[in-house]
N, CA, C and O atoms as a printed pandas DataFrame, in Angstrom:
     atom_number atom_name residue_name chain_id  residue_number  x_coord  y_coord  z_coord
0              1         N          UNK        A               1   98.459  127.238  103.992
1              2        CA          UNK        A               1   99.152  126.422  104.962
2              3         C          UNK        A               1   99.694  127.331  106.064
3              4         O          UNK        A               1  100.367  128.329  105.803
4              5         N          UNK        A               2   99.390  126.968  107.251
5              6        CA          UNK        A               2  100.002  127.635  108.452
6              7         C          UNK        A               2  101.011  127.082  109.166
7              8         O          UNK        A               2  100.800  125.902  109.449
8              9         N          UNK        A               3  102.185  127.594  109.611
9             10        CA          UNK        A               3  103.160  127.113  110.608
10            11         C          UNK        A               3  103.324  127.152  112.024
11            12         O          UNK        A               3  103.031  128.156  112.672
12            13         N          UNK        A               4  103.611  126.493  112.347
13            14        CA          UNK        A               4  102.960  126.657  113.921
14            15         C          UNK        A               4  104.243  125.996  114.574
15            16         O          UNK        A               4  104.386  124.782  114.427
16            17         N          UNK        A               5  105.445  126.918  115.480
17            18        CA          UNK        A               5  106.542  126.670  115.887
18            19         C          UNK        A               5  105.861  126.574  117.685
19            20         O          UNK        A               5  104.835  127.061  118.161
20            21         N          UNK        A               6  106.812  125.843  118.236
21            22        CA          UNK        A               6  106.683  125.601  119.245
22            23         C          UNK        A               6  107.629  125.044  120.268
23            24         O          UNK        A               6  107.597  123.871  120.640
24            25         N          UNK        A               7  108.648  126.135  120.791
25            26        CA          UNK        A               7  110.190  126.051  121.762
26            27         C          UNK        A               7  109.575  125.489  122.912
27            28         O          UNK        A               7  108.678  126.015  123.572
28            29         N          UNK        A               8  110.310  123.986  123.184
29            30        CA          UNK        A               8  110.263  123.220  124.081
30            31         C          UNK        A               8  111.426  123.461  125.301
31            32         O          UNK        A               8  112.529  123.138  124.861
32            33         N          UNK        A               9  111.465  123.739  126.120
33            34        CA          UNK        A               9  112.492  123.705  127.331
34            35         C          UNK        A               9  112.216  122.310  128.374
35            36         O          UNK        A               9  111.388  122.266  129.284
36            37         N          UNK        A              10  112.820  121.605  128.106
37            38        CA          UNK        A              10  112.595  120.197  129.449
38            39         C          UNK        A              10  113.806  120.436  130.431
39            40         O          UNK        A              10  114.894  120.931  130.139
40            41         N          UNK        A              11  113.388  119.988  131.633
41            42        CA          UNK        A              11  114.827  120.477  132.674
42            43         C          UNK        A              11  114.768  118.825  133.453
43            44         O          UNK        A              11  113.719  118.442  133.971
44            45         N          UNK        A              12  115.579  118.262  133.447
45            46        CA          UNK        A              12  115.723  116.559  134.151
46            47         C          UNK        A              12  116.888  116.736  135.060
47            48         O          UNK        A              12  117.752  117.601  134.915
48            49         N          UNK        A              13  116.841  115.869  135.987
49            50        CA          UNK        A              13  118.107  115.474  136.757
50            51         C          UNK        A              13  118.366  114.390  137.131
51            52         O          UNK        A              13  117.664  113.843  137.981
52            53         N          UNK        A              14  119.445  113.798  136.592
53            54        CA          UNK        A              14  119.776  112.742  136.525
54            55         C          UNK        A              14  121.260  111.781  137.232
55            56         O          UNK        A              14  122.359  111.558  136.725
56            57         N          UNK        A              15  120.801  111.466  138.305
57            58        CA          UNK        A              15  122.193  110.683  138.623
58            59         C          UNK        A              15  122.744  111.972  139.628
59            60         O          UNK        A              15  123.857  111.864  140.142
60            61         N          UNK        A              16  121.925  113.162  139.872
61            62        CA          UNK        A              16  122.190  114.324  140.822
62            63         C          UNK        A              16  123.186  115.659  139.602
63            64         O          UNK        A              16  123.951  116.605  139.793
64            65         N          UNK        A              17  122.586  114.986  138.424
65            66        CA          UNK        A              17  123.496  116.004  137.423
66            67         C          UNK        A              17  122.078  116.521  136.767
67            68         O          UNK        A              17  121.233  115.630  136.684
68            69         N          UNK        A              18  121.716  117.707  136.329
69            70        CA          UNK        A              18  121.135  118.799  135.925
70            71         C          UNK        A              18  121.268  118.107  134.354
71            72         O          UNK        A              18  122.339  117.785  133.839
72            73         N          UNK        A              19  120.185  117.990  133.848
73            74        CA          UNK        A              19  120.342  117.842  131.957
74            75         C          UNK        A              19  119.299  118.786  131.415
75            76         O          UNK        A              19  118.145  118.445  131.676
76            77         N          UNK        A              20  119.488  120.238  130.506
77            78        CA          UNK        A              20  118.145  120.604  130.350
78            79         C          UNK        A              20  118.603  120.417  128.285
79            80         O          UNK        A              20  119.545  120.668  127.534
80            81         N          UNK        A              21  117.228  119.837  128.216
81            82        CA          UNK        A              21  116.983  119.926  126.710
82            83         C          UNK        A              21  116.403  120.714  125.991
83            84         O          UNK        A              21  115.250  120.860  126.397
84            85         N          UNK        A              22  116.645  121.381  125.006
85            86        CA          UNK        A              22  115.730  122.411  124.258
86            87         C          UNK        A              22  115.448  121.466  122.850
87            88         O          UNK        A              22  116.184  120.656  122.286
88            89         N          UNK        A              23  114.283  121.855  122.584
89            90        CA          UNK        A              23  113.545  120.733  121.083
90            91         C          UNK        A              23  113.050  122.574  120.911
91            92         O          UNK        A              23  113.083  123.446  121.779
92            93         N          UNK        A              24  112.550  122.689  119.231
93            94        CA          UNK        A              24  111.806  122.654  118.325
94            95         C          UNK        A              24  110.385  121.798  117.803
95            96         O          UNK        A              24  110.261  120.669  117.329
96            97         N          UNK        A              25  109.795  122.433  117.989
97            98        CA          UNK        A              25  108.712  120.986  117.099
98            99         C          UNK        A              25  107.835  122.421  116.021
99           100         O          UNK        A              25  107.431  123.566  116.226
100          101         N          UNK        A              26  107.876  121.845  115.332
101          102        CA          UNK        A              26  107.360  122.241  113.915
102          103         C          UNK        A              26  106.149  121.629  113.465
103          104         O          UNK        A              26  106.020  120.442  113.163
104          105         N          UNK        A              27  105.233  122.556  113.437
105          106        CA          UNK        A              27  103.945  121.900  112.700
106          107         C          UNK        A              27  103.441  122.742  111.465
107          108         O          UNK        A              27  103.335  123.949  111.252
108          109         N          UNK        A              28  103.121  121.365  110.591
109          110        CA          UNK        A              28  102.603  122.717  109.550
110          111         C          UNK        A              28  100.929  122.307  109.015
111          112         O          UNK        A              28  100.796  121.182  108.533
112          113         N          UNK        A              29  100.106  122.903  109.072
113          114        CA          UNK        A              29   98.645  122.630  109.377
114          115         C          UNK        A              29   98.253  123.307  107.916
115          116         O          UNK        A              29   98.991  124.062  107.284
116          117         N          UNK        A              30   96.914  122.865  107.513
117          118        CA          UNK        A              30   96.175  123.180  106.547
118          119         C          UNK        A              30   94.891  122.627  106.723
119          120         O          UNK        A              30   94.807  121.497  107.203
120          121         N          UNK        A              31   93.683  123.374  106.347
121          122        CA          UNK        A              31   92.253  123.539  106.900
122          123         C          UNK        A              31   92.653  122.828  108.566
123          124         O          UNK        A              31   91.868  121.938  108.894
124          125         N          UNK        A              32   93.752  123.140  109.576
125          126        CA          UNK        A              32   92.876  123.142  110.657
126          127         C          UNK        A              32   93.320  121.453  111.056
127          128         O          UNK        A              32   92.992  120.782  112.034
128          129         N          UNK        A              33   93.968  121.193  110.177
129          130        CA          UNK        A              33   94.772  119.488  110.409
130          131         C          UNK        A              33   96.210  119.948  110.299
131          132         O          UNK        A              33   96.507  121.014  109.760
132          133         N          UNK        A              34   97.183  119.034  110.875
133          134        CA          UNK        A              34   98.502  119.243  110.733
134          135         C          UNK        A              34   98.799  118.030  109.419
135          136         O          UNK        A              34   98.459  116.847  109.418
136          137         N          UNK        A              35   99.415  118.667  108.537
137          138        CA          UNK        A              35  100.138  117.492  107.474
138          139         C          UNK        A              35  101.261  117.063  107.724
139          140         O          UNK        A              35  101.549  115.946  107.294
140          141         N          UNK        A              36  102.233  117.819  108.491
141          142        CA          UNK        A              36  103.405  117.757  108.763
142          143         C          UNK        A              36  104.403  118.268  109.793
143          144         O          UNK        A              36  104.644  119.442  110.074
144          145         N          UNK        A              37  105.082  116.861  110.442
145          146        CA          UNK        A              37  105.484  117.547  111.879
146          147         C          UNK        A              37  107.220  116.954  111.777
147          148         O          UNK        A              37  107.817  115.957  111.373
148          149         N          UNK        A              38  107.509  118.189  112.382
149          150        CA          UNK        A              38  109.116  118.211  112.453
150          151         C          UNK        A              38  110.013  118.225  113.814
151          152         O          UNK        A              38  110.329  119.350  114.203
152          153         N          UNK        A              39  110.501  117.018  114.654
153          154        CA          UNK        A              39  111.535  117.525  115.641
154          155         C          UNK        A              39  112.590  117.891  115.623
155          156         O          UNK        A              39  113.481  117.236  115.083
156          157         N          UNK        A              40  112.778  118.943  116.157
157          158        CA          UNK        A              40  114.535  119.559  116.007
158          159         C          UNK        A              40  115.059  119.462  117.566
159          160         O          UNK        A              40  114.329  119.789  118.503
160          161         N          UNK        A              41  116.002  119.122  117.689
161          162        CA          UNK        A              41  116.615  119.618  118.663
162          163         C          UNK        A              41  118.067  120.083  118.805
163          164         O          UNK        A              41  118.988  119.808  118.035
164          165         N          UNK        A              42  118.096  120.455  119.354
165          166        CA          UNK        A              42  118.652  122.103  119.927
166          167         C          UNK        A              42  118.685  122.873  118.320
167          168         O          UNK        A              42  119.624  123.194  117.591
168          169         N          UNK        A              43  117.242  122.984  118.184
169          170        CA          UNK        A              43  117.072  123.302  117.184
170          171         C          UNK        A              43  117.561  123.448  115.668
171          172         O          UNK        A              43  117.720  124.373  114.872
172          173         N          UNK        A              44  117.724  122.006  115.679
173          174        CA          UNK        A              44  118.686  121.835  114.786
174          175         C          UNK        A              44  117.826  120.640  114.319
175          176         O          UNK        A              44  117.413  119.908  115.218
176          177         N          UNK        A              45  117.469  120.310  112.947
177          178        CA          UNK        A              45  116.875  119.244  112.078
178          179         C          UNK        A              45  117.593  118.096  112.332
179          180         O          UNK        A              45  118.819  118.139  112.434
180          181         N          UNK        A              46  116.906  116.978  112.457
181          182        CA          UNK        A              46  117.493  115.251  112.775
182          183         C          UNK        A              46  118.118  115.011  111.667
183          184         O          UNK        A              46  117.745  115.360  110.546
184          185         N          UNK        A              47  119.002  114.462  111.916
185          186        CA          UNK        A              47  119.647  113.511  110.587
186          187         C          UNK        A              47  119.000  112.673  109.926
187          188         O          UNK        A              47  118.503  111.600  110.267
188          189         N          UNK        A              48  119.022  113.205  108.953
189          190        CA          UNK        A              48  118.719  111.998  107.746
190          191         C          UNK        A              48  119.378  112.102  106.242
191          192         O          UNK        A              48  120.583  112.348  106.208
192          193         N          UNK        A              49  118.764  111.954  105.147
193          194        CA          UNK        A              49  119.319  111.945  104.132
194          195         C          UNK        A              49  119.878  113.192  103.389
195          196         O          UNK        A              49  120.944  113.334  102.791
196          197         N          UNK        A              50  118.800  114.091  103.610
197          198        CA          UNK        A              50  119.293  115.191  103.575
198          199         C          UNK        A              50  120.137  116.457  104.174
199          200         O          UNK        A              50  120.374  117.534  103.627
200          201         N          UNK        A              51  120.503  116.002  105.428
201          202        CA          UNK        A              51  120.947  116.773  106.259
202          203         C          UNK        A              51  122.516  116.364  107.021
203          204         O          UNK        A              51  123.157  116.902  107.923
204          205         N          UNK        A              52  122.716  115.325  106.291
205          206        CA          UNK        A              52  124.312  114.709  106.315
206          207         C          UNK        A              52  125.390  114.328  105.141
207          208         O          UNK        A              52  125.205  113.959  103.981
208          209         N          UNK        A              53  126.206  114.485  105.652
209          210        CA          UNK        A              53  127.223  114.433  104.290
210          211         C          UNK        A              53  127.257  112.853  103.371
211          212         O          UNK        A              53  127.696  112.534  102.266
212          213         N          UNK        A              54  126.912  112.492  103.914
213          214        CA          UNK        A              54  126.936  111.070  102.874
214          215         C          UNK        A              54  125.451  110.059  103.250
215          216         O          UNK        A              54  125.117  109.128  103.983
216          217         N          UNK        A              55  124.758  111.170  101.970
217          218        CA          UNK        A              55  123.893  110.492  101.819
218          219         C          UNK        A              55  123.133  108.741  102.514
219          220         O          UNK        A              55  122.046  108.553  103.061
220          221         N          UNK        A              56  124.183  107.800  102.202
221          222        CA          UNK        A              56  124.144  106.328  101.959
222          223         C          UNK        A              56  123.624  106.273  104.026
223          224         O          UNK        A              56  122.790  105.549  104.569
224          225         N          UNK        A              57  124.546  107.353  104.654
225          226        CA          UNK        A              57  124.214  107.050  105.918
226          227         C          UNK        A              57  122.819  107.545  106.540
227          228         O          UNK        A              57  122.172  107.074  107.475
228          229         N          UNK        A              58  122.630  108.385  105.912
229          230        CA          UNK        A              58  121.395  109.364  106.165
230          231         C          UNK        A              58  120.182  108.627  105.911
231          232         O          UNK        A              58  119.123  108.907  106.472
232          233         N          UNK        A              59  120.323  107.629  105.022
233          234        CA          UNK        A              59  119.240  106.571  104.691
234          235         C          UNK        A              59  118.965  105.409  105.913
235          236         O          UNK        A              59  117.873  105.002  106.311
236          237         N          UNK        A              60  120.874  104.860  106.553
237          238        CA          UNK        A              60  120.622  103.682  107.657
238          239         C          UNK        A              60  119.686  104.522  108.939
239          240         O          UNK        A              60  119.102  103.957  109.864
240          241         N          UNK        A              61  119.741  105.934  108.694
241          242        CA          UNK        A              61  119.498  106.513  110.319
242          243         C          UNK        A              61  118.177  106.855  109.826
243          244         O          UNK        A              61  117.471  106.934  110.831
244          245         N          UNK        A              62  117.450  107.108  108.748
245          246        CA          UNK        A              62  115.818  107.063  108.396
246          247         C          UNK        A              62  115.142  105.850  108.364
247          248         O          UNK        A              62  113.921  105.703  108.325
248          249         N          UNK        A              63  116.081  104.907  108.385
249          250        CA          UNK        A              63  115.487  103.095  107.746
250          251         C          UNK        A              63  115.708  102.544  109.890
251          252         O          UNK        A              63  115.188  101.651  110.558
252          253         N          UNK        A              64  116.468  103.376  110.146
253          254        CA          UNK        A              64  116.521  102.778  111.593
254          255         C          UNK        A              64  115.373  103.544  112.488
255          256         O          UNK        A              64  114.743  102.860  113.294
256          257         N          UNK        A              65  115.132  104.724  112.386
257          258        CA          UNK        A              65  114.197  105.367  112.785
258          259         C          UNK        A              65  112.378  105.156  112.758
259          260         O          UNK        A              65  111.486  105.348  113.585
260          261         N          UNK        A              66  112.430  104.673  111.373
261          262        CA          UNK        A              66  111.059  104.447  110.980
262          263         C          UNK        A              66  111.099  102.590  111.720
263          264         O          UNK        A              66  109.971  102.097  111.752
264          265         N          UNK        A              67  112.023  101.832  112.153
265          266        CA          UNK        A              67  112.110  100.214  112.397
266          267         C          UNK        A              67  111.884  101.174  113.681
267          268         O          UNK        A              67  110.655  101.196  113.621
268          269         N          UNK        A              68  112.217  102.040  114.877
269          270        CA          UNK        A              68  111.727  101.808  116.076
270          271         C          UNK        A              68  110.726  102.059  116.240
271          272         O          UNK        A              68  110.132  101.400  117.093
272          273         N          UNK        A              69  109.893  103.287  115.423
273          274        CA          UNK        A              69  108.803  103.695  115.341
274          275         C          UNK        A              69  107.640  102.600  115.291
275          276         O          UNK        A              69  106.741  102.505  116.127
276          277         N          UNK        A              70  107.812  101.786  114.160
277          278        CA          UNK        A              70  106.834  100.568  113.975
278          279         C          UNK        A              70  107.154   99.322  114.961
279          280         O          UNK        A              70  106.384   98.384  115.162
280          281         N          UNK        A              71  108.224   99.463  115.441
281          282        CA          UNK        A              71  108.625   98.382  116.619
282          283         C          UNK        A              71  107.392   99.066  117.813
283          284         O          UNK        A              71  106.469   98.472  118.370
284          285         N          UNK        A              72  107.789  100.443  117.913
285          286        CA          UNK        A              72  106.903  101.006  119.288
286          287         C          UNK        A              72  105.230  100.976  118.992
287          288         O          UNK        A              72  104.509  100.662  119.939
288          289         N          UNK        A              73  104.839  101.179  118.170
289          290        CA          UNK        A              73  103.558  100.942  117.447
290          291         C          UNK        A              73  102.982   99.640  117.477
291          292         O          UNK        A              73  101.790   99.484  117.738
292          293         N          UNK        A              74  103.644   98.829  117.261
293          294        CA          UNK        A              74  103.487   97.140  117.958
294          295         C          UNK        A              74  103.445   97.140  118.670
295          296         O          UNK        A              74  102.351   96.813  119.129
296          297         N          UNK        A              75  104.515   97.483  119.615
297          298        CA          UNK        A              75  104.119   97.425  121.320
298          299         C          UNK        A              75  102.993   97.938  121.663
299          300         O          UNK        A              75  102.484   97.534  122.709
300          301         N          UNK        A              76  102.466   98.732  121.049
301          302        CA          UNK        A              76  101.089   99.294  121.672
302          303         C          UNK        A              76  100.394   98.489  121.034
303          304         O          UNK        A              76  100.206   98.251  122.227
304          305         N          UNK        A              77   99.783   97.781  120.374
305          306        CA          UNK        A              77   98.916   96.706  119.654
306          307         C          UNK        A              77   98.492   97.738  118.826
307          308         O          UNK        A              77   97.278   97.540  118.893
308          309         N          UNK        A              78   98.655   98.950  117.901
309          310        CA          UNK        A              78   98.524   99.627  116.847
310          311         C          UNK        A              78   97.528  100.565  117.257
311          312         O          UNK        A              78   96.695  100.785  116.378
312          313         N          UNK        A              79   97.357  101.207  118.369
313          314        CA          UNK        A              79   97.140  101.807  118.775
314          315         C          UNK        A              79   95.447  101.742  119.308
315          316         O          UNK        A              79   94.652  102.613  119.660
316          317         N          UNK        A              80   95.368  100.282  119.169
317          318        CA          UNK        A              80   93.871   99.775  119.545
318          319         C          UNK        A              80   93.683   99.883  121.293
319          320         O          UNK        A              80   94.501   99.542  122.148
320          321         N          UNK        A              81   92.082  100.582  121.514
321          322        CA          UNK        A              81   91.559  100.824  123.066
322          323         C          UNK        A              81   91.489   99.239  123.802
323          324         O          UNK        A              81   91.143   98.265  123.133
324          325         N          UNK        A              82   91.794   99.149  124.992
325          326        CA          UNK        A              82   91.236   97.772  125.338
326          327         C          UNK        A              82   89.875   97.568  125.480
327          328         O          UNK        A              82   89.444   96.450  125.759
């Protein structure tokens, strides 16, 4: 398995105010496919179950995450060409 890091710098301006974001993205590949991908930002792992103090919440913010994901996935009609 190979890891494959990759420091994102985005620079926006917004409203005449300067916002720059730094992400992480994490890939971890085997034969040459990625199995597994990770966003961090400001390099720091997203919340979820494991990465917050009470569990019970770490679950509403994985159970809310995966509902926009499949909300946005609908919006695209599942990712079908016209």
């Amino acid at each position: 398995m190979t890891e494959i890091l990759i420091h994102n710098k985005q620079y926006y301006k917004f409203l005449g105010k300067d916002i720059n974001m730094i992400s992480l993205i994490k890939l971890d590949t085997e034969d040459g496919k990625v199995v597994a991908h990770q966003d961090r930002w400001d390099k720091k792992p997203l919340w979820d179950r494991e990465t917050v103090k009470a569990p019970l919440v770490g679950h509403v913010i994985e159970a809310t995450r995966r509902a926009s994901m499949l909300a946005t996935h609908a919006l695209m009609r599942f990712g079908k060409d016209p």
